[in-house]
C-alpha positions as CSV (number, residue, x, y, z in Angstrom):
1,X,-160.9,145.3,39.3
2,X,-159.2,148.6,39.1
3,X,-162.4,150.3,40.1
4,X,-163.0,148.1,43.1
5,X,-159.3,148.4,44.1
6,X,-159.8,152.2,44.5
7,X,-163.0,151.9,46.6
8,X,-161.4,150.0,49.0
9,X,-158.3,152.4,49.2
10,X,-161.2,154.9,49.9
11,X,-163.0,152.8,52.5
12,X,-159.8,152.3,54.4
13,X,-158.8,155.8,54.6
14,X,-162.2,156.5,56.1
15,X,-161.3,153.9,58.7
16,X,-158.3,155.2,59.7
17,X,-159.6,159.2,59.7
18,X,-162.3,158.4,62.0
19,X,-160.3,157.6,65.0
20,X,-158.0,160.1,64.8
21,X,-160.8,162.6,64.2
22,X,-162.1,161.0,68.0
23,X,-158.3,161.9,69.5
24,X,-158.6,165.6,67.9
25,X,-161.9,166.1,69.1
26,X,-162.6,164.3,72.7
27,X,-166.3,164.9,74.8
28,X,-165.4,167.2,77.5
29,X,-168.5,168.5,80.2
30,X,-167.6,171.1,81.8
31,X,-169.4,173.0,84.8
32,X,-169.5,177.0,85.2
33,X,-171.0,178.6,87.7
34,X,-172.4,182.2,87.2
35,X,-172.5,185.1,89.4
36,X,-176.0,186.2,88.6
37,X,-179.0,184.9,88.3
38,X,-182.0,183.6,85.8
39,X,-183.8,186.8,86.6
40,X,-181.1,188.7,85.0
41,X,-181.7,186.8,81.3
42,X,-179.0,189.3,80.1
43,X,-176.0,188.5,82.1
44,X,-177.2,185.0,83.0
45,X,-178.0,184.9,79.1
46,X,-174.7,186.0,77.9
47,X,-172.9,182.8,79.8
48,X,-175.5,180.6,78.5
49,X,-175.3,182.1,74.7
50,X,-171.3,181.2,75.4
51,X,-171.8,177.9,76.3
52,X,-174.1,177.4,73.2
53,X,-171.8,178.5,70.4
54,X,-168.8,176.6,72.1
55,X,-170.7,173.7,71.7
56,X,-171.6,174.5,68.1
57,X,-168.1,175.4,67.2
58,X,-166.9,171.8,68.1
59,X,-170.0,170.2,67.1
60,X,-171.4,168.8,70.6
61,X,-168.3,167.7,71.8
62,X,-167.2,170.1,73.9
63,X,-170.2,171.1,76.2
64,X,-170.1,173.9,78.6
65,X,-173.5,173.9,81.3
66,X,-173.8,177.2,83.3
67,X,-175.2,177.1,86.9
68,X,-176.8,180.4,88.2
69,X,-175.2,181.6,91.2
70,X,-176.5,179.9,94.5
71,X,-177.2,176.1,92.8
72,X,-173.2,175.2,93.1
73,X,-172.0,178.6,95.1
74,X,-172.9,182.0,95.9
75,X,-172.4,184.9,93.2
76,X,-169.4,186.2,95.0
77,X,-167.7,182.8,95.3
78,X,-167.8,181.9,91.5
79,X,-163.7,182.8,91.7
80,X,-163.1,181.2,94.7
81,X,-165.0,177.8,93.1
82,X,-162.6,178.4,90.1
83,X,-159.1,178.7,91.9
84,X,-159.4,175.6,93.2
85,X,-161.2,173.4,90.7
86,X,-164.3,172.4,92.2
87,X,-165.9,173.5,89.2
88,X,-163.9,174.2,85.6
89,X,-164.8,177.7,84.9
90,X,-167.3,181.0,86.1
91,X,-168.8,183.8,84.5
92,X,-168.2,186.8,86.5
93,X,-167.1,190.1,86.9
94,X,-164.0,190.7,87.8
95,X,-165.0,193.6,90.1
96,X,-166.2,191.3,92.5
97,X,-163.1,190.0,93.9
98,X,-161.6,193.0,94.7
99,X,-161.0,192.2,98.3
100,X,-159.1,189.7,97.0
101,X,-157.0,192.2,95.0
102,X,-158.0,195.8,93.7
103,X,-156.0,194.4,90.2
104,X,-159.1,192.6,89.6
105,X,-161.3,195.0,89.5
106,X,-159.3,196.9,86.4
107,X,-160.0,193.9,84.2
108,X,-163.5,195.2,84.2
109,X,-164.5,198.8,85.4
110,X,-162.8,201.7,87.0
111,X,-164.1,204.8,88.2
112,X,-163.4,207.6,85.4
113,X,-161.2,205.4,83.5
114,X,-162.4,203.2,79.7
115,X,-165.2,203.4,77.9
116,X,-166.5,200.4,76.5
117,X,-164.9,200.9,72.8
118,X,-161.5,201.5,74.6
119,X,-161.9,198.6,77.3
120,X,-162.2,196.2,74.5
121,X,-159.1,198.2,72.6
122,X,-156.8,197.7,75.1
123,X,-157.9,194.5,75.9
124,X,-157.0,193.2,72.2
125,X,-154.4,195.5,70.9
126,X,-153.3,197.2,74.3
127,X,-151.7,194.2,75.9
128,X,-154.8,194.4,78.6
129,X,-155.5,190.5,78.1
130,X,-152.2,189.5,78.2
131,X,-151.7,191.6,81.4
132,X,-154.1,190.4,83.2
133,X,-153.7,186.6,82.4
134,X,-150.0,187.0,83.9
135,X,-152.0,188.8,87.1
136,X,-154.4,185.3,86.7
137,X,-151.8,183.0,87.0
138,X,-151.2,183.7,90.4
139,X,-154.6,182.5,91.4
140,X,-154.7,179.3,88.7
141,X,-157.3,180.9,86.5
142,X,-157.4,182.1,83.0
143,X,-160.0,184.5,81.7
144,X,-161.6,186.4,78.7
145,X,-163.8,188.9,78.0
146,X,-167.3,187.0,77.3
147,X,-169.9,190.2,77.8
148,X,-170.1,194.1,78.2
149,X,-172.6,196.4,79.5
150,X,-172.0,199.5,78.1
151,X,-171.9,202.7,80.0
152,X,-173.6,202.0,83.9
153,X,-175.6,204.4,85.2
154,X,-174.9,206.6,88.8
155,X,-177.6,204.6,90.6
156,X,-181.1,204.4,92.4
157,X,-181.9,207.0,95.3
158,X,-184.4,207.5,97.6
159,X,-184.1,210.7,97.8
160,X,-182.5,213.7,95.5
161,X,-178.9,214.1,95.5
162,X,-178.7,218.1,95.1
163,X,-174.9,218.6,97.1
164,X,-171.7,216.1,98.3
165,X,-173.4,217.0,101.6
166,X,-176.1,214.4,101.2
167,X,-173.8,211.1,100.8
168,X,-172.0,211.6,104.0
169,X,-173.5,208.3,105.9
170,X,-175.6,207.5,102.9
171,X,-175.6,203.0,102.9
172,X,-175.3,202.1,99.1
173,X,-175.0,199.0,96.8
174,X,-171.9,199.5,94.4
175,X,-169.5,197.2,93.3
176,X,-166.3,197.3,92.7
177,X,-163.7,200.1,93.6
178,X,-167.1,202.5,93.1
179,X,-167.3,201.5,96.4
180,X,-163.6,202.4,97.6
181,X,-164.1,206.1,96.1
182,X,-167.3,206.5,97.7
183,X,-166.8,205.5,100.9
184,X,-164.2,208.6,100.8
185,X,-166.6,211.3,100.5
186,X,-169.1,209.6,103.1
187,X,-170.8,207.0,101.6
188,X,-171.1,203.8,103.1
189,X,-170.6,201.2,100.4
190,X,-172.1,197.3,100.8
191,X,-170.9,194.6,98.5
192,X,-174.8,193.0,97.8
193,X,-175.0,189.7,95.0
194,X,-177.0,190.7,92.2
195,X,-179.7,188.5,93.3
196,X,-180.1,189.8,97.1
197,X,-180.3,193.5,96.2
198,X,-183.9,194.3,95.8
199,X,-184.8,192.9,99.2
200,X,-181.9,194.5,100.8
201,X,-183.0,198.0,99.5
202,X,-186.8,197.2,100.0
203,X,-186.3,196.5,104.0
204,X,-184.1,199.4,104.2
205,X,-180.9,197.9,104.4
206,X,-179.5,200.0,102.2
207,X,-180.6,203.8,100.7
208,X,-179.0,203.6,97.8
209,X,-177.9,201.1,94.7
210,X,-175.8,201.2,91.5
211,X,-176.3,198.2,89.4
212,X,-176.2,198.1,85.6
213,X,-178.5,200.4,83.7
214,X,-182.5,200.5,82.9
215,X,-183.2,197.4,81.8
216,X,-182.0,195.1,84.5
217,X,-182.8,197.6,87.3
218,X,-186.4,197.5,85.8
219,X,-186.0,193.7,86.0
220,X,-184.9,194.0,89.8
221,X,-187.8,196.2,90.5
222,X,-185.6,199.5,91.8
223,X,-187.6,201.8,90.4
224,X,-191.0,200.3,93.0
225,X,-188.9,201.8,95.8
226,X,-186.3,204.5,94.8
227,X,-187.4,206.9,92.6
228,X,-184.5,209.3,91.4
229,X,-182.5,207.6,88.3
230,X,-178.8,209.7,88.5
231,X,-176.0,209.7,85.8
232,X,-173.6,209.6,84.4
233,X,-172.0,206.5,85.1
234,X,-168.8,207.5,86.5
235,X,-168.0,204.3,88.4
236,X,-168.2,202.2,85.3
237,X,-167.9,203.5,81.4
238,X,-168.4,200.4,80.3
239,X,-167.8,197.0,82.3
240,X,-166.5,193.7,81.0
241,X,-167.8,190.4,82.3
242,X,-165.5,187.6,81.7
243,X,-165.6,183.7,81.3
244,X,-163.0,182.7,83.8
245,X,-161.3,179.1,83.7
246,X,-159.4,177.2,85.8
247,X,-155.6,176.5,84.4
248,X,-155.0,173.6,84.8
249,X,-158.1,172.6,83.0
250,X,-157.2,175.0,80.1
251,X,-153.8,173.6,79.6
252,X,-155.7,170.1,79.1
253,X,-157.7,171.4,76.2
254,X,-157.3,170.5,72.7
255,X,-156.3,173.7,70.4
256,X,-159.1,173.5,69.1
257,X,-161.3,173.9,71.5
258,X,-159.7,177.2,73.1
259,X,-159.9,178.5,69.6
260,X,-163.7,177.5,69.7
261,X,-164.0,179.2,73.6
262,X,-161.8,182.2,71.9
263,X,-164.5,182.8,69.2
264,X,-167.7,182.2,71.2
265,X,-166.2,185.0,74.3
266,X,-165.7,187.5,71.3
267,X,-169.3,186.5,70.2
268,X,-170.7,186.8,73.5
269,X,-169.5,190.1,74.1
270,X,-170.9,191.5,71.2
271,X,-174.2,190.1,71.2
272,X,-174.2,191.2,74.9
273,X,-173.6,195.0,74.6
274,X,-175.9,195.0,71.1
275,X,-179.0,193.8,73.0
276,X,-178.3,196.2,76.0
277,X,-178.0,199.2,72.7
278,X,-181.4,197.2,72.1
279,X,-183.2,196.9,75.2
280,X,-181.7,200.2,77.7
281,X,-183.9,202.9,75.7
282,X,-187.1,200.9,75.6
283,X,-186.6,200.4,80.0
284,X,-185.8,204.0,80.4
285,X,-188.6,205.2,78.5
286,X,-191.2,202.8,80.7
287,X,-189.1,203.6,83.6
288,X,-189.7,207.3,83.4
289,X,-193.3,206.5,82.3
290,X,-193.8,204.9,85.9
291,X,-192.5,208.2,87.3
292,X,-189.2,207.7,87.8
293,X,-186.9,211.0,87.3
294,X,-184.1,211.5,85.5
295,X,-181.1,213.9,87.7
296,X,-177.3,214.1,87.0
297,X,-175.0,214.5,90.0
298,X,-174.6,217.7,90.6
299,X,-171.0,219.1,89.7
300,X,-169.1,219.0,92.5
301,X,-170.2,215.2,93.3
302,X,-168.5,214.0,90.3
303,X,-165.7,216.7,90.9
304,X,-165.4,215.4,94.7
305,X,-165.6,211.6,93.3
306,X,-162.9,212.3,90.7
307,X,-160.7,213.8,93.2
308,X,-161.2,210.9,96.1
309,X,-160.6,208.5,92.8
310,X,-157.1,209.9,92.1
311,X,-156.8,209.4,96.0
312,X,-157.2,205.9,95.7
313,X,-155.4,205.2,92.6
314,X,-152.3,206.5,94.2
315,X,-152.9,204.6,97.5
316,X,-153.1,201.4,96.0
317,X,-150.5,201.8,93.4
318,X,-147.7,203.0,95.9
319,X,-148.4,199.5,97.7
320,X,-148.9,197.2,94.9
321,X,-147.0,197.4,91.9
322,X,-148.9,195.0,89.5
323,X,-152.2,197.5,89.8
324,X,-149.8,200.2,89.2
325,X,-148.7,199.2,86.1
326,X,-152.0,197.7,84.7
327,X,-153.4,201.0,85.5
328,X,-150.6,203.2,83.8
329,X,-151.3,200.7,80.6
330,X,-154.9,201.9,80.8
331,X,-154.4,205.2,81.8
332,X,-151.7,205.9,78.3
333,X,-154.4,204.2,76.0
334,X,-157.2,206.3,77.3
335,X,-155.8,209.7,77.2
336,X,-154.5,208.2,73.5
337,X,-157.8,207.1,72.7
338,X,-159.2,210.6,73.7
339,X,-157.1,212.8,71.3
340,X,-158.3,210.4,68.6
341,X,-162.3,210.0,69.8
342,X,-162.7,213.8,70.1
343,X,-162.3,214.8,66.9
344,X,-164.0,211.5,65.1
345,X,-167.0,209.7,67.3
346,X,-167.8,212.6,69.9
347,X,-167.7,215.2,67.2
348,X,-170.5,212.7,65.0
349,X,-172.2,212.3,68.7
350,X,-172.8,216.2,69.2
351,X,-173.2,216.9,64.9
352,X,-176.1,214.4,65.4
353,X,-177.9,214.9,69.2
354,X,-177.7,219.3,67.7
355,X,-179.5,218.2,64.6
356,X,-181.8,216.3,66.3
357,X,-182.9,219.0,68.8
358,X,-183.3,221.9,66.3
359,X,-185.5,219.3,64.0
């Protein structure tokens, strides 16, 4: 009897755990529309590696399904389509949007500003993600950084940059406030989706692009119609892409399941800037191969661009005090950051590239 009396006990509390299991863990479906395409099985890949591990981290009940941008809205919508709750979330880059505001772009790349190692720094342990979450609420969204591409390169040309002289009137593809900087020594910048940039620069619509680095402008086909590869990257150190959620729908979430979206972003960007260390030097080895060549900007480029980039910071911080102060908290950590890196990393860097050329 005894025995039997404590099986029962048993049984019941199983009973009784179930259902409120069911009211801890509910079956959301949520929709999140990307800003890039298939093609691009990186970026696009990053949103959809996400959506996978959110789903394992709350086994199947919270399921996240990415739309490539066009099927629900264009690339450069994915915000907009947020703000407003047509669909629940986006993966983006911030930079997009910055005709919304230029604050947006400093969640993820800035001319001569963060490396990738700092961006994620500050974003953690600098107060960046707090910062820009307060910026977020203004617009009903919520984001985190889900993905990073490591140091961009200059861009595609058709012809040789040798001197500033040749930008003046020069129509290129750069995002972000790239764009700004450049259209202050001459260049003519054009916002261009991901997805419509080949075509744009194949007609002639543009002579110029800056996209991500070798292994997705391989994948876009620049190399079949500009031939000169420039660096460094000024524009973009490093950029963060971000999974971007509504509020509203956020707030509604279970704990656990922001912890689960929490873990899988962190995930995400890792995985995503470990198979660009992966892929970049295999593309830039068959893209010099197909007779691609390799120039860096001359000096007084980058030394015009970092001038006309000082330009703008100042503009836009004397007129809008929230990118002033997000870019002060950036600024500080950098030149922190620097006194630190050039004695540890960039030291190991130049110890090792030295060896490696006398061997």
């Amino acid at each position: 009897m005894r025995r039997r009396h404590i099986f029962t006990a048993g049984a019941g509390s199983a009973l009784l755990a179930a259902p409120a299991l069911a009211q801890t863990a509910p079956a959301i479906r949520w929709r999140m529309t990307s800003s890039f395409t298939r093609t691009l099985d990186i970026t696009y890949g990053a949103g959809e590696y996400f959506c996978r591990q959110v789903a394992a981290l709350t086994d199947g009940q919270f399921q996240i399904t990415q739309f490539p941008a066009g099927e629900l809205v264009g690339g450069f919508q994915a915000l907009d389509a947020v703000q407003s709750g047509s669909v629940d979330a986006a993966y983006t880059g911030l930079l997009f949007a910055i005709g919304k505001d230029p604050t947006f772009a400093l969640g993820a790349a800035t001319p001569f500003m963060l490396n990738p190692r700092q961006q994620h720094a500050w974003c953690y342990f600098g107060g960046g993600n707090a910062m820009l979450n307060e910026f977020l609420k203004g617009y009903n969204m919520l984001a985190l950084p889900c993905g990073q591409t490591g140091n961009q390169w200059g861009g595609w040309f058709r012809e040789p940059i040798r001197d500033l002289a040749q930008m003046h009137g020069l129509k290129m593809r750069v995002a972000g406030l790239a764009g700004t900087v450049m259209q202050k020594v001459g260049v003519v910048p054009q916002q261009i989706p991901p997805g419509d940039i080949y075509p744009a620069l194949e007609r002639g619509v543009i002579d110029a692009v800056e996209y991500i680095g070798p292994y997705d402008d391989e994948k876009l086909g620049l190399n079949r119609v500009a031939k000169n590869y420039c660096y460094p990257g000024w524009g973009e150190g490093g950029t963060v892409f971000h999974a971007v959620f509504n509020q509203a729908k956020w707030a509604e979430l279970p704990a656990r399941y922001k912890v689960a979206i929490e873990t899988a972003a962190q995930a995400a960007t890792l995985n995503m800037m470990a198979e660009y260390d992966a892929k970049n030097p295999e593309a830039l080895r068959r893209l010099v191969a197909s007779g691609v060549t390799l120039r860096a900007f001359p000096n007084d480029v980058i030394d015009a661009l970092y001038r006309a980039t000082q330009e703008v910071y100042a503009e836009i911080s004397a007129r809008n005090p929230t990118f002033k102060a997000v870019l002060e908290s950036q600024t500080a950590f950098r030149d922190l950051n620097y006194q630190y890196h050039q004695v540890a990393d960039f030291q190991f860097d130049a110890m090792m590239l030295r060896l490696r050329r006398r061997n």
